[in-house]
C-alpha positions in Angstrom: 70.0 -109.5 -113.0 70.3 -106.0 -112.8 72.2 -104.1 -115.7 74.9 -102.9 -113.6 75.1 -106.2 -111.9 75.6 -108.0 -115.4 78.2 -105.4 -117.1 80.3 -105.5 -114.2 80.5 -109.7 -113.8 81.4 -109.6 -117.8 84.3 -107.1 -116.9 85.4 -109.1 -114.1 85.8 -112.1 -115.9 87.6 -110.1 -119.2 89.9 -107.5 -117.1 89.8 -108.2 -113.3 91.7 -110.0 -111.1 92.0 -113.6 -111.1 95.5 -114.2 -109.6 96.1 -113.1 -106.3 97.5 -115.4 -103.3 94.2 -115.7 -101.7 92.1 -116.1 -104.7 90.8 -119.5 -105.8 90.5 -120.7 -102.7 87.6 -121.2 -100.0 89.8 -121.4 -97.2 88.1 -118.9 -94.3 91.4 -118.0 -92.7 93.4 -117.2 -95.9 90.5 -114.8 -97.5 89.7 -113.0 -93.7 93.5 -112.7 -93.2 93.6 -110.5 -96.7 90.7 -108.9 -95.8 91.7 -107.8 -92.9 95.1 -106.8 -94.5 92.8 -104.7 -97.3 91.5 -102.2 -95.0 92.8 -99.0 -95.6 95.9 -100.4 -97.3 96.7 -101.4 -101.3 96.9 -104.7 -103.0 99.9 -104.1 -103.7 101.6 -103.3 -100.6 99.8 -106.1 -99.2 100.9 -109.0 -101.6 104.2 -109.5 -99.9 102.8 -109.2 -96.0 100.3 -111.6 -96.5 102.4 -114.0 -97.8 105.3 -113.8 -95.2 102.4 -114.1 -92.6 101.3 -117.2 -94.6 104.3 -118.6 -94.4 104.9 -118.2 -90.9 101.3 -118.5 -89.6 99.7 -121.2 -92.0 97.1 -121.5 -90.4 94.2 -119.9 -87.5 95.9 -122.2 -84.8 99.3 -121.4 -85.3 98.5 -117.5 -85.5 96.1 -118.0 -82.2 99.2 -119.5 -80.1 101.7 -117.2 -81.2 103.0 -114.8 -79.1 101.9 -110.8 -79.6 105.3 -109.0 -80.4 106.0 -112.2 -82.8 103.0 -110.9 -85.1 103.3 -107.1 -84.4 107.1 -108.3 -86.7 105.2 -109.5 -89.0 102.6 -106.6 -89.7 105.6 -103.9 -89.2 105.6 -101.2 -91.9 102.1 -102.0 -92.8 100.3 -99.5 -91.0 97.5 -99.3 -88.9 98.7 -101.7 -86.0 95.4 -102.0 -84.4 94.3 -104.2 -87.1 97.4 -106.4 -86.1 96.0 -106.5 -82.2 92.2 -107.4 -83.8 93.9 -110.3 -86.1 96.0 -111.6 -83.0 92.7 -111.3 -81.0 89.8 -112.9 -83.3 92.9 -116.0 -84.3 92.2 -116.7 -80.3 88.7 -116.2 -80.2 88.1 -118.9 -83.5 90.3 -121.3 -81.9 89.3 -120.8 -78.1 85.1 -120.2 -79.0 84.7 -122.1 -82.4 86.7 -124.7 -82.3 89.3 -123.5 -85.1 86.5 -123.0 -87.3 85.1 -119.8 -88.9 82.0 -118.5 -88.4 79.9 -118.6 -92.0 77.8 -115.8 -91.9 78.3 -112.0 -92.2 76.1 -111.7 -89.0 78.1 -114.1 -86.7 81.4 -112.7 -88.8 81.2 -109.5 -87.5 81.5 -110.8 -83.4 85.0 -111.5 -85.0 87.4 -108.4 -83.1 88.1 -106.1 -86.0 85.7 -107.9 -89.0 83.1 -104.9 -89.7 79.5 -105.2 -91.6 81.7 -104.9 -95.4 85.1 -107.1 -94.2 82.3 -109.7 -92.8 80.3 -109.5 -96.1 83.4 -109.8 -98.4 84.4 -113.1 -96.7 81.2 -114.6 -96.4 80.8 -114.2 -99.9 84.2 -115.3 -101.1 84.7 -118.2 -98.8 81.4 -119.4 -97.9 79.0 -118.2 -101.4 76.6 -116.4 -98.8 74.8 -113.6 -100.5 76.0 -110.2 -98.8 77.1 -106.9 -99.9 80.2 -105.2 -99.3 80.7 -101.2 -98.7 84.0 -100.1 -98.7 86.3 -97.3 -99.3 86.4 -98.2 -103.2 82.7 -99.3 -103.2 81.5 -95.9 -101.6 83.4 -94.0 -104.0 82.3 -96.1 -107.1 78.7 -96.1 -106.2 78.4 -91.9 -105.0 80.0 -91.5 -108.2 77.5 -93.8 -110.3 74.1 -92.7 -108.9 75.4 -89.2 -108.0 75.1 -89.4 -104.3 75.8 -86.0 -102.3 77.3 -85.8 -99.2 80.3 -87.4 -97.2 80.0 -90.9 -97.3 81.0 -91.4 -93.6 77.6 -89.3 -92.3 75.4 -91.5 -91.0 72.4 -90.5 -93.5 74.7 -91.4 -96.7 76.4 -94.2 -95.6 72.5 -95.5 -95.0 71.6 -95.1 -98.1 74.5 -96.0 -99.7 74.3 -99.5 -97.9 70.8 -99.4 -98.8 71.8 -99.1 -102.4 74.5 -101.5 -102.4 72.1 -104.7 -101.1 69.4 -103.0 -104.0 72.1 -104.0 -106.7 73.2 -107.3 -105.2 72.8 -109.9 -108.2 71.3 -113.0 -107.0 73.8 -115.3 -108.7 77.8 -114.8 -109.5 78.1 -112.9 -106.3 81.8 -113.8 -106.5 82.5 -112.0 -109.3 80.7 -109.2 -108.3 82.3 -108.7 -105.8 85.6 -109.0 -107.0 83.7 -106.6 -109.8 83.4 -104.3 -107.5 86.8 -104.2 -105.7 88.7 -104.5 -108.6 86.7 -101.4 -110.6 87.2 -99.3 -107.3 91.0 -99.9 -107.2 92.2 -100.3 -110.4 89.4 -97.6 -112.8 87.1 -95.5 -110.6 90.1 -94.4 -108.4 90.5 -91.6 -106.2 92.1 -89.5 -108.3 92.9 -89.8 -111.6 89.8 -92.4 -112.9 90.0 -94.0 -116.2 86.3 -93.1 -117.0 86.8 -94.3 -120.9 87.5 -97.7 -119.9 84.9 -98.2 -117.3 82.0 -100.4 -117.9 79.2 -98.5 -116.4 80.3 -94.8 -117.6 77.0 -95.0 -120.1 75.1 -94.1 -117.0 77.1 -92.9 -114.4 75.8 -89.5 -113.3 79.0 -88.3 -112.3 80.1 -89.0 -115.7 77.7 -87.5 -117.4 77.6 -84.2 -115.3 81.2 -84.1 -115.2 81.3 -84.2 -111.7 83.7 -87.4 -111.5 86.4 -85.4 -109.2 83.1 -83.7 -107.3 82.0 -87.3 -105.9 82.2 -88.8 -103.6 81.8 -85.2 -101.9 85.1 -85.0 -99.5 85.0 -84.6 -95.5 84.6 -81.4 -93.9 86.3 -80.7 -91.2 89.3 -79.7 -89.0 92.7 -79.7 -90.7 94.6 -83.1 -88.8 96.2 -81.7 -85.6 99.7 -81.0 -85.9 102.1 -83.0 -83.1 105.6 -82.0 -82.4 108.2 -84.4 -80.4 111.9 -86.1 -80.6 113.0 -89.3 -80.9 116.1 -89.9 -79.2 118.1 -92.4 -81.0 120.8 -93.1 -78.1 123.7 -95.0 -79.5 126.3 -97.6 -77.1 129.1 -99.6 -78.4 127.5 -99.9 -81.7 123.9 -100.5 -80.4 120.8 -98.8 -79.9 118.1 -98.2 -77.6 114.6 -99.2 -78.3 111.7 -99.4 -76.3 108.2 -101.2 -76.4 105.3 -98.9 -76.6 102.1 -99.1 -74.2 99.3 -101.4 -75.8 97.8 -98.2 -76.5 97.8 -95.3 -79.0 99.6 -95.1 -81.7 102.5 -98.0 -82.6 101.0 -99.6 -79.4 102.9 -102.5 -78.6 105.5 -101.9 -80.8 109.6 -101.2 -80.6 110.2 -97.4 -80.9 112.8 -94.9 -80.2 112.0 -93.4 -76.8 110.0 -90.2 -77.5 110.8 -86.6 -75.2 109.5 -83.2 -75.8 111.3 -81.0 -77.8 112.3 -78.6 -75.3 113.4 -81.2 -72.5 117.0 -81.2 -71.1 118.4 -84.2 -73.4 121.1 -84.8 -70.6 119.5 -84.8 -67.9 116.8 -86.9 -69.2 118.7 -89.6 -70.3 120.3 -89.5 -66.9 116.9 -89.8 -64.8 114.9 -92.3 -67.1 117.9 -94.9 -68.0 121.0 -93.7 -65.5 123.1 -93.0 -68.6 125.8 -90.4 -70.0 125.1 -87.8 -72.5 128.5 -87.8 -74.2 127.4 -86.4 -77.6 124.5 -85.7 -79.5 123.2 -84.0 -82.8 119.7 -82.9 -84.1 118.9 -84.6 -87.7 116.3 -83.2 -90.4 112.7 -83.0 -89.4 111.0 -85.9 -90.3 107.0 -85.4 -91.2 104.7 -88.4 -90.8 101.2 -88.3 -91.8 98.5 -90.2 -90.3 94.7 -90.2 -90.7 94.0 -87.6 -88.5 97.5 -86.1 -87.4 100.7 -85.3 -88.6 103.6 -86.0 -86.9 106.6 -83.6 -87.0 109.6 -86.2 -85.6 112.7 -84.4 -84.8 115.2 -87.3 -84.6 118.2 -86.5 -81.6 121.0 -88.8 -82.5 123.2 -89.2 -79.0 126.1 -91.0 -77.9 125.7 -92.3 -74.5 127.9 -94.4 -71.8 126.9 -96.4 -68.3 124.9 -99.0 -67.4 121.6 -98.9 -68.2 118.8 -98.7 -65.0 115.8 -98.0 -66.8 112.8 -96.6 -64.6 109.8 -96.9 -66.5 107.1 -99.2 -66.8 108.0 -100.2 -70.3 110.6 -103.0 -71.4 113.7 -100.6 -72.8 117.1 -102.5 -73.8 119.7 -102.3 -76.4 119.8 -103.9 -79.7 122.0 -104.2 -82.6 121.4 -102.9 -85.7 120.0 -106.5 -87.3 118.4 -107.6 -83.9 116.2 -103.9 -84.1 115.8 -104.3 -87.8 114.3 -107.4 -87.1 111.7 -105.7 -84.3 108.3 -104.5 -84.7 108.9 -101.5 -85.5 106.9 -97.8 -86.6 107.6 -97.0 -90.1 109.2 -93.5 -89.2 111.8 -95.7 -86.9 112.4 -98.2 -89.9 113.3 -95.0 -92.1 115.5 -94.0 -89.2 117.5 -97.4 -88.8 117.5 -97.8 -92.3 119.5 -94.1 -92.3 
């Protein structure tokens, strides 16, 4: 077994993580549903979402027949929605192509919508004992940091030797726990920022260690500053309710519940007369509210407006009003969540 292979399996066992809801188990759906809950977000964040959707989609049957918006409730404030569609999509295509029963290899994994080369290796080790490495965001960072690799690990030529690298130090026994190994001394000690280099297990040859090049490596992304996007919300207020509106299954928040969004310079009034046939009888600009995204910021000028009549809506998209609880209880954007919540 390789050295690196060896120490980090003997940390594992001593300090990793040994407890979490979808641990200790070789159930396919529960380990791809956390997996697919993993990408791009924290354990933490996560522990509570994948239990609620546990609870209310037990298992790849019931999640395949339920409707859209009822698991877009479910994955709202977690981020990232189009993971939601992919889960929503690949629940149909298990039940309606294999027969309710998940694919065990990394190769037929990955037809899965949504399960990439690293999410399909992580569950085909941890559910099925297949022999695959995994290459995430924690893993890239870990192993550029290790072996002192140069370069952005999203460039083509580094990512390919970085996978190459990572299948090089694949153990051929415990892959379990090297795998969790890996995930756990990512997250938890090589982080981002920050790493706790004095309690990590392979520091005694770790080239970024030893050239003290730890906040050097992985070497970050070059590239345009994310594009700047300026817009209102217009939080229109009747009797005590307000307005939402379901979003386009496209873009960002697709297919969720949202304020309706204008330009910043439009004529309030007379838009809310043309697009819903309703009153402008008072309205008031709140703070700025900046929400950043992977490669965008938003700048979200909420417009807080009283309105009266009967609503006639004229777009394509299903608009009514809501109480406070019922939109609370919507799949909502995390910016509008803030905003109810306010």
């Amino acid at each position: 077994m390789p050295a690196l292979a060896s120490r980090l399996i003997a940390w594992q066992r001593r300090q990793g993580r040994h407890h979490l809801p979808w641990q200790n188990t070789r159930d396919a759906y529960r380990i791809w549903l956390s997996e697919i809950m993993l990408q791009q977000t924290q354990v933490t964040t996560v522990i509570a979402y994948y239990e609620r959707f546990v609870q209310s989609f037990p298992t790849v049957q019931s999640l395949a027949a339920a409707p859209l918006a009822r698991v877009l409730e479910h994955w709202s404030g977690l981020g990232y929605y189009r993971r939601a569609h992919h889960l929503h999509a690949a629940a149909q295509t298990v039940v309606n192509e294999h027969n309710g029963v998940f694919p065990d290899t990394q190769e037929r994994l990955m037809i899965l919508p949504g399960v990439g080369r690293s999410t399909a290796a992580a569950i085909a080790v941890f559910a099925f004992g297949q022999r695959a490495a995994i290459l995430d965001g924690n893993v890239r960072r870990l192993l550029a940091r290790h072996q002192g690799i140069e370069g952005f690990p999203g460039l083509p030529d580094v990512e390919k030797t970085l996978w190459a690298l990572a299948e090089q130090l694949l153990p051929k026994r415990h892959l379990e726990a090297y795998t969790q190994g890996l995930m756990d001394l990512g997250s938890q000690i090589c982080t981002r920022s920050k790493p706790l280099c004095a309690q990590c297990p392979l520091r005694d040859d770790c080239v970024a260690y030893h050239q003290n090049r730890v906040h050097e490596l992985p070497t970050p992304r070059s590239g345009k500053a994310p594009v700047r996007r300026d817009f209102c919300l217009l939080m229109l207020r009747r009797n005590g309710r307000v307005l939402l509106e379901a979003r386009a299954n496209r873009g960002i928040w697709s297919g969720l519940w949202s304020f309706p969004e204008c330009d910043v310079g439009d004529n309030f009034a007379a838009l809310i007369r043309a697009r819903w046939g309703l009153t402008l009888i008072a309205k008031k600009a709140q703070p700025v509210m900046v929400h950043p995204l992977t490669h965008r910021t938003l700048h979200i000028t909420p417009i807080l407006a009283t309105v009266r009549g009967r609503l006639s809506s004229t777009t394509a998209l299903e608009t009514r009003f809501f109480s406070l609880s019922e939109a609370r209880q919507c799949a909502l954007p995390a910016p509008v969540r803030r905003l109810l919540a306010q």
